[in-house]
C-alpha positions as CSV (number, residue, x, y, z in Angstrom):
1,X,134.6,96.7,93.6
2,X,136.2,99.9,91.9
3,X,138.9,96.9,90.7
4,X,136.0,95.0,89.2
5,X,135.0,98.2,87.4
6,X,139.0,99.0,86.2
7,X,139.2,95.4,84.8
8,X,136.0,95.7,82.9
9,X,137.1,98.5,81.3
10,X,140.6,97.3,80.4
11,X,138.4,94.5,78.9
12,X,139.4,91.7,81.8
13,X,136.1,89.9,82.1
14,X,137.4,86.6,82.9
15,X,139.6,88.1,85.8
16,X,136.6,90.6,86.6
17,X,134.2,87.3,86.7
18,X,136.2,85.6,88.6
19,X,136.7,88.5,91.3
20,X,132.8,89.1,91.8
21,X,132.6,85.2,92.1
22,X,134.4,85.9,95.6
23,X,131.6,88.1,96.5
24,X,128.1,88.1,98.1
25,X,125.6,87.7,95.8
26,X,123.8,90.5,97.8
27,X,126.8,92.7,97.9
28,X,126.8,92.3,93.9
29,X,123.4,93.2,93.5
30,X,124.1,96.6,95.9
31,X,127.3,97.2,93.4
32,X,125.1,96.9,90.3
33,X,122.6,99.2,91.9
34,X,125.1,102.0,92.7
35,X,127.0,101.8,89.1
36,X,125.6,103.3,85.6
37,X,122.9,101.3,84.4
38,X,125.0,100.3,81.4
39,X,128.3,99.4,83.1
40,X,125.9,97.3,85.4
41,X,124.6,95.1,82.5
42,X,127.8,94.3,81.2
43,X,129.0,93.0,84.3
44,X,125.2,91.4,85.2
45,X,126.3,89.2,81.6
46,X,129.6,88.1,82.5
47,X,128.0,86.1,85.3
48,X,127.7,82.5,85.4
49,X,123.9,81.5,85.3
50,X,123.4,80.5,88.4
51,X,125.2,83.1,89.8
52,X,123.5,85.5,87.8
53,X,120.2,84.3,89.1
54,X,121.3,84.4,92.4
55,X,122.2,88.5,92.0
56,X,118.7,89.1,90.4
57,X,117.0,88.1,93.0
58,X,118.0,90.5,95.3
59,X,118.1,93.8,92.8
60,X,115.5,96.1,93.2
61,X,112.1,95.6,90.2
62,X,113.6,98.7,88.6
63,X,117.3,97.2,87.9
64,X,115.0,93.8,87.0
65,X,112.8,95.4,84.6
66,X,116.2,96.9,82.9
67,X,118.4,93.7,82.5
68,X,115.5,91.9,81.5
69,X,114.2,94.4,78.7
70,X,118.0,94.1,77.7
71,X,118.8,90.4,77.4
72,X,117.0,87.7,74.7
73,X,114.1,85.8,75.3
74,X,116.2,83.1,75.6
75,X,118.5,84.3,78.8
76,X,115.1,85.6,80.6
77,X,114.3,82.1,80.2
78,X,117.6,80.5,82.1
79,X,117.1,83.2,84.4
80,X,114.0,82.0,85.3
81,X,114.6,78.4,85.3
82,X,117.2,78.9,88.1
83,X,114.7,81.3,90.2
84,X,113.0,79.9,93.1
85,X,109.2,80.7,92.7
86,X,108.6,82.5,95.2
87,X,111.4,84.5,93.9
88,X,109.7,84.2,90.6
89,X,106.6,85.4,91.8
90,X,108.0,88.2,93.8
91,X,110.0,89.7,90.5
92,X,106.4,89.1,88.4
93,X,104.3,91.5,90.8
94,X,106.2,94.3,91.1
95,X,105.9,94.5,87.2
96,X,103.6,95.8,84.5
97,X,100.6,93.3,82.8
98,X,101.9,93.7,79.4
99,X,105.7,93.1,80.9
100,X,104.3,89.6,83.1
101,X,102.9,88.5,79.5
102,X,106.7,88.6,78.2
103,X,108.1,86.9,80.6
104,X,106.0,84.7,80.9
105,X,106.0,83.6,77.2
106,X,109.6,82.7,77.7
107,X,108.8,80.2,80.5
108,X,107.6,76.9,79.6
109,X,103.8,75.3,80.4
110,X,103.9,74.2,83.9
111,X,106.0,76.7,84.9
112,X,103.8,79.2,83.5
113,X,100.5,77.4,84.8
114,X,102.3,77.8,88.2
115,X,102.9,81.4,88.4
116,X,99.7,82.3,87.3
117,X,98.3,80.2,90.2
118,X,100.6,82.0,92.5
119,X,100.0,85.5,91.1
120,X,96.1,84.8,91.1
121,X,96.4,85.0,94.7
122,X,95.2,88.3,97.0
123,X,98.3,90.8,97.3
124,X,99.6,90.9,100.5
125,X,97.6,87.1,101.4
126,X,100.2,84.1,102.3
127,X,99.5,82.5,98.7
128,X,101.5,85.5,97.5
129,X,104.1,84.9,99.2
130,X,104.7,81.1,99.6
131,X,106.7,79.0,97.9
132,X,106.6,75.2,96.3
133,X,110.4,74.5,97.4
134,X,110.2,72.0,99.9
135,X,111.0,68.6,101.2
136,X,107.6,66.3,101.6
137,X,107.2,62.9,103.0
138,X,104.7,60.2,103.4
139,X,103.6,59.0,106.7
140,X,104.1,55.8,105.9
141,X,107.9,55.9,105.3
142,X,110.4,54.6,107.6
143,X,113.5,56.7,108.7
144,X,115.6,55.5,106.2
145,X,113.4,56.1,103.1
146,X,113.3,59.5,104.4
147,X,116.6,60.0,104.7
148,X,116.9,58.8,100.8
149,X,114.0,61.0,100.0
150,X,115.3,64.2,101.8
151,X,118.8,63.4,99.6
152,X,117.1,63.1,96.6
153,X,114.9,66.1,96.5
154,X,116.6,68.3,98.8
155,X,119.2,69.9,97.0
156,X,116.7,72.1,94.8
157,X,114.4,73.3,97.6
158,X,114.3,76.5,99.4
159,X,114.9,74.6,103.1
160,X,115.0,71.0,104.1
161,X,115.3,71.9,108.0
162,X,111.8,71.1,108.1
163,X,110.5,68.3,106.1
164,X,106.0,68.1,105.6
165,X,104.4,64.9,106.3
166,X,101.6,64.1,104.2
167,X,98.5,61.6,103.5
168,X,97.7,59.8,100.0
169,X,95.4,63.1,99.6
170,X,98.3,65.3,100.3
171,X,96.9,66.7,103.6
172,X,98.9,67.9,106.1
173,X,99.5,65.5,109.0
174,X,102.5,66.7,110.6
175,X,106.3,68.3,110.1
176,X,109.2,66.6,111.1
177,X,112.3,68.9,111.9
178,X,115.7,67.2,110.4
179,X,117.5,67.1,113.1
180,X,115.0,64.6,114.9
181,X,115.4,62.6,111.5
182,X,118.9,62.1,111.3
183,X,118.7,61.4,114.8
184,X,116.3,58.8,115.0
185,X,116.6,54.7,114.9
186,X,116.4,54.0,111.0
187,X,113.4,51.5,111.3
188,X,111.2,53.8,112.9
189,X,108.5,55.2,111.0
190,X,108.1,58.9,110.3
191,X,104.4,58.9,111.8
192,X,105.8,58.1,114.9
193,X,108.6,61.0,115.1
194,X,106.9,63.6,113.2
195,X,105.3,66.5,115.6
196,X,101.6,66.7,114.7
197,X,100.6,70.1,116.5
198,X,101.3,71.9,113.5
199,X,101.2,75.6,113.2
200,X,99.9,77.0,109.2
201,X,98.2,79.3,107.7
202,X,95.5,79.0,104.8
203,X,96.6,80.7,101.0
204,X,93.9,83.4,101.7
205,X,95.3,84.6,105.2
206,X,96.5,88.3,105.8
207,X,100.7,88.0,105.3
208,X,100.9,90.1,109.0
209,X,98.4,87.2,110.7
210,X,101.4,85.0,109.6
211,X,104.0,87.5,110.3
212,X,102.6,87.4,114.0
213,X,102.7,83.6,114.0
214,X,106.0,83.4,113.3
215,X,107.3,86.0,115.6
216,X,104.9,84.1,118.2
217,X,106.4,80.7,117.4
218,X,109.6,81.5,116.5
219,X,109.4,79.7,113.1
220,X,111.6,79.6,110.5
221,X,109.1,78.1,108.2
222,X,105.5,77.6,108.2
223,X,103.4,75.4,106.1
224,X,100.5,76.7,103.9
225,X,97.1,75.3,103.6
226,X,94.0,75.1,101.1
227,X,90.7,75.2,102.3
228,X,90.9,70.9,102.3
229,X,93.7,71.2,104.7
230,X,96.4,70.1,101.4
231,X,99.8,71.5,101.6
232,X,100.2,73.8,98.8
233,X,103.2,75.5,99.5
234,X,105.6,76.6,102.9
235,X,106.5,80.2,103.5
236,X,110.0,80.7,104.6
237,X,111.5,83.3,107.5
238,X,113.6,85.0,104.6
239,X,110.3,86.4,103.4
240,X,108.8,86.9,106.7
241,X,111.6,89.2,107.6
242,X,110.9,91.3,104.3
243,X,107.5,91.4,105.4
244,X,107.7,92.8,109.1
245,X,109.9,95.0,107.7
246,X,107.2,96.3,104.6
247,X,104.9,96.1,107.4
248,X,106.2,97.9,110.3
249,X,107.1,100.8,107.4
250,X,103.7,101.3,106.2
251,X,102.9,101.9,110.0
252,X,104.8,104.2,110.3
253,X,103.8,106.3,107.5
254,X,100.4,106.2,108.6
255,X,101.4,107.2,111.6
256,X,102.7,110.0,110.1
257,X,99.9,111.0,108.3
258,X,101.1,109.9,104.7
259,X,99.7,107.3,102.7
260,X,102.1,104.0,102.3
261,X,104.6,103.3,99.5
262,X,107.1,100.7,99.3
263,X,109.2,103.1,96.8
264,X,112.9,104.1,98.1
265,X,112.6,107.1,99.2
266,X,115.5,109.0,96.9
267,X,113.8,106.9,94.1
268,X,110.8,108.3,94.6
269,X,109.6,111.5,92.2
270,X,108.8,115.1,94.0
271,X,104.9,114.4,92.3
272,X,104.6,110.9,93.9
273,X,105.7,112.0,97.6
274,X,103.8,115.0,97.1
275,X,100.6,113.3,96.3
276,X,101.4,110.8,99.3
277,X,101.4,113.3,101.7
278,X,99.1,115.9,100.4
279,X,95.4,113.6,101.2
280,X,96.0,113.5,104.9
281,X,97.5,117.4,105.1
282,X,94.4,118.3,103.7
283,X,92.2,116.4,106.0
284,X,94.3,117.6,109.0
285,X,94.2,121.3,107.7
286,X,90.3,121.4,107.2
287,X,89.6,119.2,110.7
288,X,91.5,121.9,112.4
289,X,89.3,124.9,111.2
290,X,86.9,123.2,113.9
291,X,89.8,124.6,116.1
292,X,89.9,127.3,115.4
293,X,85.9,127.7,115.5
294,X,86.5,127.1,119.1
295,X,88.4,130.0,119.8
296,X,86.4,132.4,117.6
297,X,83.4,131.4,120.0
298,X,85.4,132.1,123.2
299,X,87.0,135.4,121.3
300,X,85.3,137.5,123.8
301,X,86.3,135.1,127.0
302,X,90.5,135.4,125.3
303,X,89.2,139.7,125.4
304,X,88.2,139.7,129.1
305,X,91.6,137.8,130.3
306,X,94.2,138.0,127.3
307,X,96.6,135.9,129.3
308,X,94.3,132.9,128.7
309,X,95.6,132.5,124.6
310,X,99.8,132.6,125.9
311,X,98.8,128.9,127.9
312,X,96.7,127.3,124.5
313,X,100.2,125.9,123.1
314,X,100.9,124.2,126.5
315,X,97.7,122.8,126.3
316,X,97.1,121.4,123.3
317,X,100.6,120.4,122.9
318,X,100.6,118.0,126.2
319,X,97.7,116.8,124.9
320,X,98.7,115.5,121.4
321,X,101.8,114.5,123.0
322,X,99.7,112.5,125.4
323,X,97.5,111.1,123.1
324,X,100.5,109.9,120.6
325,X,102.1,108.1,123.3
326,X,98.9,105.6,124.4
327,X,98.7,105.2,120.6
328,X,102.0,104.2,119.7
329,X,102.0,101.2,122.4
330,X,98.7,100.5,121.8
331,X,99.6,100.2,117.7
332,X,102.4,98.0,118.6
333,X,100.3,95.9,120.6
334,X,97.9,95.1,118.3
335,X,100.6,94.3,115.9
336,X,102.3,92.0,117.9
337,X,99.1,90.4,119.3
338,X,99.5,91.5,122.9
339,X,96.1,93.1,122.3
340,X,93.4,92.6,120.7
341,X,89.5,93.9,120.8
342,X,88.2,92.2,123.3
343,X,90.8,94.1,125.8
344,X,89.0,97.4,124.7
345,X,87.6,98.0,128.6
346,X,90.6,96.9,130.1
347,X,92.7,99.6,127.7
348,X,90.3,102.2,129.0
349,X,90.3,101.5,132.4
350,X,94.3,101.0,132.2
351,X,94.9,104.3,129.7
352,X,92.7,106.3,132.4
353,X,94.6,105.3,135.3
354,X,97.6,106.3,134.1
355,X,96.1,109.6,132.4
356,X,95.4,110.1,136.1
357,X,98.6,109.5,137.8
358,X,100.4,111.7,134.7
359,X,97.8,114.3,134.7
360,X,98.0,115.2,138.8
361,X,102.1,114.9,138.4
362,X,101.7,117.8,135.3
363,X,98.9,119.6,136.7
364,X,101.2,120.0,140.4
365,X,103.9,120.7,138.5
366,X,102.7,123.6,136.3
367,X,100.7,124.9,139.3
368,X,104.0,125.6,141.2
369,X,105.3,127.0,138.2
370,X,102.7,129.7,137.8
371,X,101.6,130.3,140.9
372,X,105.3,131.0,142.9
373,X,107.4,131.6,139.9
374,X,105.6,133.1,137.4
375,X,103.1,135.2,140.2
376,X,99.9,134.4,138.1
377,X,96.4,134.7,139.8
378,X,95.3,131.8,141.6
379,X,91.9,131.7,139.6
380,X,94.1,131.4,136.4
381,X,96.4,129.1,137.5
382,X,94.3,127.0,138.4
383,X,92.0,126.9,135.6
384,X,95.0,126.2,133.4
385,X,96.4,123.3,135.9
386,X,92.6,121.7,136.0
387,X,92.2,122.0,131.9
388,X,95.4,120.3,132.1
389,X,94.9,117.3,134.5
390,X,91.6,116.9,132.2
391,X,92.9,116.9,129.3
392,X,95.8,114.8,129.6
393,X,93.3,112.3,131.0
394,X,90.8,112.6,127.8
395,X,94.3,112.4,125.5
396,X,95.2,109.0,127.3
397,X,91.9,107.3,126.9
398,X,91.4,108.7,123.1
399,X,94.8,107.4,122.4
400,X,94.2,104.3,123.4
401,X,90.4,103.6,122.4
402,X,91.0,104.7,118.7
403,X,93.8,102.1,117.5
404,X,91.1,99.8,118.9
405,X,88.3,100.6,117.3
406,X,90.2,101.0,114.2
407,X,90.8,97.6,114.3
408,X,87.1,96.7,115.0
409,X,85.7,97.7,111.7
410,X,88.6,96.4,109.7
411,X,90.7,99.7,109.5
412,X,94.7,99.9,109.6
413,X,95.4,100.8,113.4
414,X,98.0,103.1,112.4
415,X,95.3,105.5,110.8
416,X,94.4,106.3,114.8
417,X,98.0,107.5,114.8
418,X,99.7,111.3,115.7
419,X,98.1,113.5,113.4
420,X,94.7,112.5,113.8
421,X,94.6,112.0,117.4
422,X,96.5,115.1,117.9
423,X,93.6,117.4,115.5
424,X,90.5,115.2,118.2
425,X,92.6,116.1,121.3
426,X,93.3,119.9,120.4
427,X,89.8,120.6,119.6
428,X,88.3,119.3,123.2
429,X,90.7,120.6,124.7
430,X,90.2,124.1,124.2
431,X,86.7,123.1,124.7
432,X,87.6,122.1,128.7
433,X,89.6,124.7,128.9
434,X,87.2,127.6,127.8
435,X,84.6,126.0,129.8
436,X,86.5,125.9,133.0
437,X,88.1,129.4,132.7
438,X,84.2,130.9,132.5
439,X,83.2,128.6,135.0
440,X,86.5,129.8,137.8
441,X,86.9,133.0,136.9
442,X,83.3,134.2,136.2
443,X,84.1,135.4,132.7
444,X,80.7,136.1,131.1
């Protein structure tokens, strides 16, 4: 790449053209990403159309948003013409109203008509993110009219692994993998071949629910649906794989506490992550004070035996740790469909048994330790080992009930992650360990 960048300056930009030719239209992209924004749209021009199209499609919508502010109405417009939609769509919703409107006058009627149809779709829903770009057939046709028809059509769609059988009324009435095409005697029909167990979603369903499908299925494309069962559109495992990833992300900063951004995070502002993270700190730092109201009502209990306060860390420490572990599978299985609502008892009776086995393995454990090594009294000890064994039992269940009922009432899983579970778990903790230190060692 850094001879790309000397022949552009020695003003080469046939030989430089010719060089990125050779390239990766991804690994072009990266290079114009990671150069000055105005060496990067000199080279961006020197690119054959198609080629061109092929790099913008992969920049990030700030590198977008500057070649396009920078280039005539006129190249917007062959940019878009050799655009997939779904490409189309994807560059159009990551920009400004007022910006859409610009592009969009450079595009011509049907197209335009088209993307607003697309972009008039929920965010996030598998309208969004379909595309128009593949191969359809009519029941009706024999193998070789297929064949002649997947020729024809196929060299401008996004896949023709798969090809969509449809009625008169463009309903969906099966798919018919290529493979069973070619193979097939040419005078049979495609109603007999085609598969009709199909697996689809509808425009209006949740991009993860088809996310899940896929990963379920193993698809590498899945056909979309209207509310009349007409095929409007496929969605391809290209996007699907930008999706799990966007997906699994957001998870994890909830998990974290923080609210979701899909911004890099080195091109994110100071302000922006601040803001992001700053909500749920808050909420965590004022649940907490019910913590610490805990202790201030057991402050003469901590006076009597000062040794209680040096085990609270242990405590409430096992705890969240406990209760961030039956959370994280329980996230994940939700996500993957492993679990779903109805399996709420059979998490609880499940989370409990194993809070049971963990908690008497802890509980023996640190009893040992206190009692023989560390010569504390027995009453102590075992007030600390019991608040234990309880507690990592209580974390278990908590951690696995919440995700759950997150779930329930329509709320991101995630939410019932680390932070929040840890602040629940803390607070009745002290609470069962309080209790069972006045209750052993007759503390009054």
């Amino acid at each position: 790449m850094e001879d790309i960048l000397q022949l552009i300056k020695d003003n080469r930009y046939t030989d430089a053209r010719s060089l990125l030719l050779q390239k990766n239209e991804v690994d072009v992209a990266l290079f114009l990403e990671e150069i000055p924004r105005e060496r990067s749209f000199v080279i961006f021009r020197i690119l054959p159309k198609d080629f061109a199209a092929d790099v913008f499609s992969y920049m990030s919508p700030e590198q977008q948003k500057y070649i396009v502010e920078n280039i005539t109405d006129r190249e917007i417009q062959l940019i878009l013409d050799e655009l997939l939609i779904d490409d189309k769509v994807d560059f159009l919703e990551e920009m400004p109203a007022n910006f859409v409107k610009k592009v969009l006058k450079n595009t011509d009627e049907n197209t335009r008509k088209l993307l607003n149809q697309f972009l008039s779709y929920p965010q996030h829903s598998a309208g969004s993110i379909m595309t128009i770009e593949y191969v359809d057939l009519k029941k009706e046709m024999n193998v070789k009219q297929a064949i002649s028809r997947v020729k024809s059509i196929g060299k401008d769609k996004e896949t023709v692994d798969i090809c969509y059988v449809m009625d008169s009324n463009r309903r969906l009435e099966g798919v018919l993998p290529l493979r069973r095409l070619i193979l097939s005697e040419e005078d049979n029909s495609v109603e007999e071949i085609m598969d009709r167990d199909i697996i689809f979603a509808h425009t209006l369903e949740d991009q993860e629910e088809v996310a899940t499908k896929f990963t379920k299925y193993d698809l590498i494309s899945m056909p979309v649906v209207d509310q009349e069962n007409r095929l409007v559109g496929i969605i391809t495992i290209d996007d699907i794989l930008d999706i799990i990833e966007e997906e699994a992300t957001e998870d994890f900063q909830r998990m974290a506490g923080m609210e979701p951004t899909e911004e890099e995070y080195l091109k994110t502002g100071i302000f922006t992550l601040s803001k992001h993270r700053f909500t749920w700190l808050l909420v965590l730092m004022v649940s907490a004070t019910f913590t610490g109201n805990i202790i201030k009502q057991y402050q003469e209990v901590l006076e009597s035996v000062v040794l209680l306060a040096a085990f609270i860390p242990m405590l409430m420490d096992t705890g969240g740790n406990a209760g961030s572990q039956s959370s994280t599978l329980i996230i994940r299985g939700l996500a993957l469909g492993e679990i779903n609502t109805e399996n709420t008892f059979e998490v609880m009776i499940k989370e409990f048994l194993v809070g049971l086995t963990v908690g008497v393995a802890l509980a023996l454990v640190n009893f040992l330790r206190l009692y023989f090594l560390e010569k504390v009294g027995l009453a102590l000890s075992i007030t600390v080992c019991f608040s234990l064994f309880t507690t990592v039992i209580l974390s278990k269940v908590v951690g696995g009930i919440l995700p759950i009922l997150a779930k329930r009432i329509n709320m991101d899983p995630a939410i019932m992650a680390g932070p929040l579970i840890t602040t629940i778990v803390d607070a009745v903790a002290l609470m069962i360990y309080f209790a069972t230190a006045v209750s052993l060692m007759n503390i009054k």
